[in-house]
C-alpha positions as CSV (number, residue, x, y, z in Angstrom):
1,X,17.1,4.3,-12.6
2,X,13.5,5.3,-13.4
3,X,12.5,9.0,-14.4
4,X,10.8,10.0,-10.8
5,X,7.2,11.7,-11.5
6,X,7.5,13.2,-7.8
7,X,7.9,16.6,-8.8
8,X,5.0,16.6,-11.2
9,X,1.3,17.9,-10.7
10,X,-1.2,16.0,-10.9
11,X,-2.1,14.3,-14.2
12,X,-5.4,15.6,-16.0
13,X,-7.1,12.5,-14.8
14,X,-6.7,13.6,-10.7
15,X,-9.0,15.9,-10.9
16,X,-12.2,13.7,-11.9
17,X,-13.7,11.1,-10.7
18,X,-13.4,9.2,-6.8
19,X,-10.5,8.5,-4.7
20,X,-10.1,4.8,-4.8
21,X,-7.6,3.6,-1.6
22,X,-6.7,0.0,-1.8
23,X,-4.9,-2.4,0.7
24,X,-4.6,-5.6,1.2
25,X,-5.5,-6.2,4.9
26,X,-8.8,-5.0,6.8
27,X,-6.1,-4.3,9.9
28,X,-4.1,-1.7,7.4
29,X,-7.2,0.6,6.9
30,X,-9.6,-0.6,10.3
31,X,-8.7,2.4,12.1
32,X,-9.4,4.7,9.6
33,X,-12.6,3.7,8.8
34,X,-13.5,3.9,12.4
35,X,-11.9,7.4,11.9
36,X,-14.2,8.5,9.4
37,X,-17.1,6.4,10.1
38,X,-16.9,4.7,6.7
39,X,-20.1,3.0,5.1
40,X,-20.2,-0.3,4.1
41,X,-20.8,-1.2,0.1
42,X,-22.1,-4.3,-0.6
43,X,-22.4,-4.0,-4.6
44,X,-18.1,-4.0,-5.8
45,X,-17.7,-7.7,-5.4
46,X,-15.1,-7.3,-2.7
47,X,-15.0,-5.5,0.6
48,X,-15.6,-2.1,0.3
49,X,-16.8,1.3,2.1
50,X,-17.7,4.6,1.0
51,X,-17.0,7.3,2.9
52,X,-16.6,11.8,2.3
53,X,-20.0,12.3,0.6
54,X,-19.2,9.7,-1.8
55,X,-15.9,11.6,-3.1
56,X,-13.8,8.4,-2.0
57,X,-14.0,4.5,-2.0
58,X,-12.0,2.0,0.4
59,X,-11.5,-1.6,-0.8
60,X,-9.2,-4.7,0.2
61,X,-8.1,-6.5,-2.1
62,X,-6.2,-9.3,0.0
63,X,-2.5,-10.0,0.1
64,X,-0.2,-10.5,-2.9
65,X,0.1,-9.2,-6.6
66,X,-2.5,-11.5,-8.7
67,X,-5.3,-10.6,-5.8
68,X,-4.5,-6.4,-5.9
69,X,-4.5,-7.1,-10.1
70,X,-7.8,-8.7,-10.2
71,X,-9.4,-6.7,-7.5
72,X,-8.4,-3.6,-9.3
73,X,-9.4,-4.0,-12.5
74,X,-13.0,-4.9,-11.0
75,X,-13.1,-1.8,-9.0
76,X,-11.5,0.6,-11.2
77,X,-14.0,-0.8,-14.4
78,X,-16.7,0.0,-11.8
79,X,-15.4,2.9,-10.0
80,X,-14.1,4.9,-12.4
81,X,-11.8,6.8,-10.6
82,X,-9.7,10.0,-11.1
83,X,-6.8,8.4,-8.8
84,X,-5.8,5.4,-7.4
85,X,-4.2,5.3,-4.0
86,X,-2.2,1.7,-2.8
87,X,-1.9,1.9,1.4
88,X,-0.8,-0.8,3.5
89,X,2.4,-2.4,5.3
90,X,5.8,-2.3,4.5
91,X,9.5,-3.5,5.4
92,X,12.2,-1.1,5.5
93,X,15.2,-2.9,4.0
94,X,18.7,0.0,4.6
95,X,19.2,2.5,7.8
96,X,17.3,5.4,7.8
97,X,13.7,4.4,8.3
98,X,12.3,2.8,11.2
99,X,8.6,1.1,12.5
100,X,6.1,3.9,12.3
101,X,7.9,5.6,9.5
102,X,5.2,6.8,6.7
103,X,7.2,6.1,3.1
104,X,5.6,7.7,-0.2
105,X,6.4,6.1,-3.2
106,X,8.9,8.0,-5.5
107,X,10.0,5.1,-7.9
108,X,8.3,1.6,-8.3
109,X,10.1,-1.0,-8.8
110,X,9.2,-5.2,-9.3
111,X,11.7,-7.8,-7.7
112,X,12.1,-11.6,-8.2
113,X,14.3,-12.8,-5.3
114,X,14.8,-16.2,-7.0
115,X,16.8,-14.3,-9.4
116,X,17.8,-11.4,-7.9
117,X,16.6,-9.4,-10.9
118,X,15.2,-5.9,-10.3
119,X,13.0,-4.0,-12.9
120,X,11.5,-0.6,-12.8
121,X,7.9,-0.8,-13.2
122,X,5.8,1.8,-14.9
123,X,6.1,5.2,-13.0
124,X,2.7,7.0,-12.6
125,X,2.4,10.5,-11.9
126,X,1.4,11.3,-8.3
127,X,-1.7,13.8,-7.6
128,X,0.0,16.3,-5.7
129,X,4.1,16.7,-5.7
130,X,5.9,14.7,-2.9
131,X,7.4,17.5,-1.7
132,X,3.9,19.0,-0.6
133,X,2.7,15.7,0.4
134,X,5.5,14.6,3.1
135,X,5.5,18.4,4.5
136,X,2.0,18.3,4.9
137,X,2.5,14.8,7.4
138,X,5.1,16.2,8.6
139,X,3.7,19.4,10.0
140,X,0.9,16.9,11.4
141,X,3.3,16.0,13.2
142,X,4.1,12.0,11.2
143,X,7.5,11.1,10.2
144,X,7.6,11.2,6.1
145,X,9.5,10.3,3.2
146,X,9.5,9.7,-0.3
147,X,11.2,6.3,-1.1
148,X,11.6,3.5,-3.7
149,X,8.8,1.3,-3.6
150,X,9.6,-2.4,-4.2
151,X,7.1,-5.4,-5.0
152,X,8.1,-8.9,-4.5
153,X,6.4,-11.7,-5.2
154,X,6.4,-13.2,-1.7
155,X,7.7,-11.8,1.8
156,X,11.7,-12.1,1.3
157,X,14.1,-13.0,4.1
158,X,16.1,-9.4,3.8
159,X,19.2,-10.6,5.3
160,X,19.5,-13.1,2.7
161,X,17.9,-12.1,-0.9
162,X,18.0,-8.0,0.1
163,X,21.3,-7.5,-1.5
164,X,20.5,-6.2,-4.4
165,X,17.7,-3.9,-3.6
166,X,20.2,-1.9,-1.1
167,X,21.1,0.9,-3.8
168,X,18.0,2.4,-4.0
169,X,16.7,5.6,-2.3
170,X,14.9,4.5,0.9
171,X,13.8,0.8,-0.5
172,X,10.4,-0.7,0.9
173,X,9.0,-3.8,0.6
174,X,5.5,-4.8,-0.3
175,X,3.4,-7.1,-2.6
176,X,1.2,-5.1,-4.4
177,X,2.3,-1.6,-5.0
178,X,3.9,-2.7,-8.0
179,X,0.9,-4.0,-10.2
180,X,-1.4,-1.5,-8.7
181,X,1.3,1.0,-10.3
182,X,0.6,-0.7,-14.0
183,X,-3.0,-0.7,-13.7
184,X,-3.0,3.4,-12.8
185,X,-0.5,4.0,-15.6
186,X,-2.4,1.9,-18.5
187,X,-5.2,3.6,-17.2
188,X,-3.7,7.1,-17.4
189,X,-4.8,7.6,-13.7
190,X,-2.7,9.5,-10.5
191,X,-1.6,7.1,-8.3
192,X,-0.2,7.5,-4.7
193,X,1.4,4.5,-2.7
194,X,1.5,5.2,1.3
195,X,3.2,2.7,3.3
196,X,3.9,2.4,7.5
197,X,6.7,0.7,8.5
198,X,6.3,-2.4,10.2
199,X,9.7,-3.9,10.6
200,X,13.0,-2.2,10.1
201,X,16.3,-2.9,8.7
202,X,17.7,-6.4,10.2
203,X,14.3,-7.7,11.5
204,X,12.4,-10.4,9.3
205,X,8.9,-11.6,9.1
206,X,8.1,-14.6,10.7
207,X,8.6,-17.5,8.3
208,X,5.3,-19.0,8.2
209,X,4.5,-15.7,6.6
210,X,6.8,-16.4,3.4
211,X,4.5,-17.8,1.4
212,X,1.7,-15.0,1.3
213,X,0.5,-13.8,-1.8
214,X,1.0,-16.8,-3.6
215,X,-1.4,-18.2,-5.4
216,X,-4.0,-20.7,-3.2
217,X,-2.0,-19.4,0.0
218,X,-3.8,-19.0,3.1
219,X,-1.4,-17.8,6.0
220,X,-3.8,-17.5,8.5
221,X,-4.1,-18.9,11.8
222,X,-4.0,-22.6,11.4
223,X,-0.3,-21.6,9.8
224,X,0.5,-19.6,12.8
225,X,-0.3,-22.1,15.4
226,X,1.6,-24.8,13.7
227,X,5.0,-22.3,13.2
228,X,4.3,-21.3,16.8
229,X,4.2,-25.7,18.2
230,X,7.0,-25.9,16.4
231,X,8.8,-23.4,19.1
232,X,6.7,-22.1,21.7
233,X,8.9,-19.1,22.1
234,X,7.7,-18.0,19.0
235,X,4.8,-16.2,20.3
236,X,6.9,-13.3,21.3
237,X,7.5,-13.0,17.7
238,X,4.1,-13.0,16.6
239,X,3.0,-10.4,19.8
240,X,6.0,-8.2,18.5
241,X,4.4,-8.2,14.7
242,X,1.2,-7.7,15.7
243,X,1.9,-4.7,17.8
244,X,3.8,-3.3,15.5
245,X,1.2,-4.1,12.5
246,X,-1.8,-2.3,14.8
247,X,0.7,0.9,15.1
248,X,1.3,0.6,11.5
249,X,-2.0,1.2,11.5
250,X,-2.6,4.2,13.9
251,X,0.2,6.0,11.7
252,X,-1.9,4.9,8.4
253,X,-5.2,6.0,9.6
254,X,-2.9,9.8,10.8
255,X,-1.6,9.9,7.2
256,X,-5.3,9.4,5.3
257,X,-6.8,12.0,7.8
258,X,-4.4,14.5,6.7
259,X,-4.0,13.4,3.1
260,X,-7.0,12.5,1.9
261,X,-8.8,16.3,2.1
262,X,-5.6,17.6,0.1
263,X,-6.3,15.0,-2.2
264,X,-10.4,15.5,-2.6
265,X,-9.8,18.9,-3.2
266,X,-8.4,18.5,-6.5
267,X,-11.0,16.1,-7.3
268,X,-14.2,17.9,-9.1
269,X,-16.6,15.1,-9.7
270,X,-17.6,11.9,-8.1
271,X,-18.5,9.3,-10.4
272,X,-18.5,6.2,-9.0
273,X,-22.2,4.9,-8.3
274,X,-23.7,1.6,-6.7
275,X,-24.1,-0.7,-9.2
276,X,-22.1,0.7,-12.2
277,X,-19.9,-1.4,-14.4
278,X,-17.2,-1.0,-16.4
């Protein structure tokens, strides 16, 4: 097991420089931008928004691990900021957590389910303890844990390739967390991964869905429709995943509001500005 950084402070580079949030989907962070009345930026090279006097940046990078690397590598080298936070989605995989269920990363961890091999990845340190984090949530009323974050390269069918990923604390599923973990630690930044809970423990993600993140993937609607002709009771699937995606992202947009002035507060300077590179 990895040596957990959740007890730490924050790391000397927390307290400079922007908040950058990243997520894959505009549907993870849509409410909270609404929330905040986020501004559009048009100069990062992907879709962006500024938003708390500048102290904080938005940005999707879309779905899978080579997209969140080369999205944040463009916007840290441009952004320069003091911590980098990963949002979005998540599958619980053992009992305990449920849809709606706010996860903080404690451990991150990279999994290849066509070998069944499970690494720990680099473990940044976190900008305020976990601890203070989840009790903050919590007295806002949210449901919050710390839990073991695990990347795979493409959506997994639980029931089948979960097994080995079952020992961990709280294990939950994404496709970006992991690398957006490197890029903080080579970069000696704080990092923070939230996740919602979209399907729990013995549900699965529709199948058409499997192959997002790969490279030259597009799971979008054509994909949907065709899964869905090929059994028209199907679309209860999809209406299930969708509600449960859109009150994934209520419970994000809860989480930011309550986090993210905890987190500007240690922040002393903003220093990302329109137009700079890396």
């Amino acid at each position: 097991m990895p040596s957990t950084s959740a007890g730490r402070g924050a790391t000397s580079a927390a307290s400079t420089g922007p908040i950058l949030i990243m997520a894959a989907l505009p549907l993870e962070v849509r409410p909270f931008l609404r929330r905040v009345k986020a501004k559009a930026r048009r100069d990062l090279g992907v879709p962006a928004w500024d938003w708390g006097a500048g102290g904080a940046v938005v940005a999707l990078s879309g779905m899978g691990a080579a997209a969140a690397r080369r999205a944040g590598e463009i916007l840290v080298g441009r952004c320069r900021p003091g911590l980098l936070v990963s949002v979005g989605f998540g599958g619980a995989l053992t009992p305990g957590l449920a849809a709606g269920d706010l996860v903080l990363g404690e451990t991150f961890w990279h999994y290849r389910p066509g070998t069944g091999e499970l690494q720990p990845g680099p473990q940044p340190a976190p900008p305020r303890p976990l601890p203070f984090l989840c009790g903050a949530l919590k007295q806002a009323g949210l449901t919050a844990v710390a839990g073991s974050i695990v990347t795979t390269s493409r959506i997994i069918h639980k029931g089948r390739q979960g097994g080995p990923l079952a020992g961990l604390p709280r294990p939950v599923l994404d496709l970006e967390t992991g690398v957006l973990a490197e890029l903080a630690a080579a970069q000696d930044l704080a990092f923070l991964s939230l996740r919602a809970i979209t399907d729990g423990p013995g549900e699965e993600i529709p199948e058409f869905l499997h192959t997002a993140g790969d490279p030259g993937a597009s799971p979008g609607v054509g994909a949907a429709l065709r899964w869905v002709a090929a059994d028209f009771r199907r679309i209860w699937d999809l209406l299930f995943l969708w509600r449960r995606s859109r009150a994934a992202a209520r419970q994000l947009a809860g989480a930011l509001t309550v986090l993210c002035p905890l987190l500007l507060a240690a922040r002393r300077q903003p220093e990302c500005q329109p137009g700079q590179e890396g």
